[in-house]
Residue, then its C-alpha position, 0 to 999 in steps of 0.5 A: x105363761x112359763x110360771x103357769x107351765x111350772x106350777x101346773x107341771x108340779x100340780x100334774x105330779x102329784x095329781x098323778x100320784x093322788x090320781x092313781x089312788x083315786x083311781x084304785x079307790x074306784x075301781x073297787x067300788x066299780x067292781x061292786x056295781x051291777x049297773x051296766x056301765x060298769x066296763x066304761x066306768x073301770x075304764x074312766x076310772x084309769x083315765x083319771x091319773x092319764x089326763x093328768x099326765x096329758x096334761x103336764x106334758x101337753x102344756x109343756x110341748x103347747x106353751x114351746x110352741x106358742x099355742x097358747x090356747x092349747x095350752x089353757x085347754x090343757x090346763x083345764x083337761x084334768x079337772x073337767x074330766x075329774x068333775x065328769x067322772x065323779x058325777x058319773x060314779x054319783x048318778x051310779x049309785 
């Protein structure tokens, strides 16, 4: 499991880093939408590069304390919430 704390650690950075451009990407196409969703979208948009960050440190605190599962989820949370989010700014358009 330790090997699997490690590679998602380095994943998180630079899916933080990439996340944030992601996310500064978006957010100048949200501020062009007239829907009116558009605050909860600015406001997923910044959460992008958060759940990565949540992500990288969460495993690592989940995998010392032995919760495993918690530890899978967390893995998991970034790319499931990227995925939501893209279908959310897709049914936008």
């Amino acid at each position: 499991m330790h090997l699997i704390v490690v590679i998602n650690a380095i994943v998180c950075v630079v899916g933080s880093v990439l996340g944030l451009l992601f996310a500064g990407a978006s957010i100048i196409s949200i501020a062009n939408m007239t829907v009116p969703w558009r605050g909860w979208l600015l406001v997923a948009a910044l959460l992008v590069p958060v759940a990565f960050v949540v992500s990288g440190i969460g495993v690592w605190l989940a995998d010392a304390q032995g919760a495993t599962q918690v530890a899978i989820g967390l893995v998991a949370l970034p790319w499931l919430y990227a995925v939501v989010f893209v279908i959310l700014m897709l049914a936008s358009f």
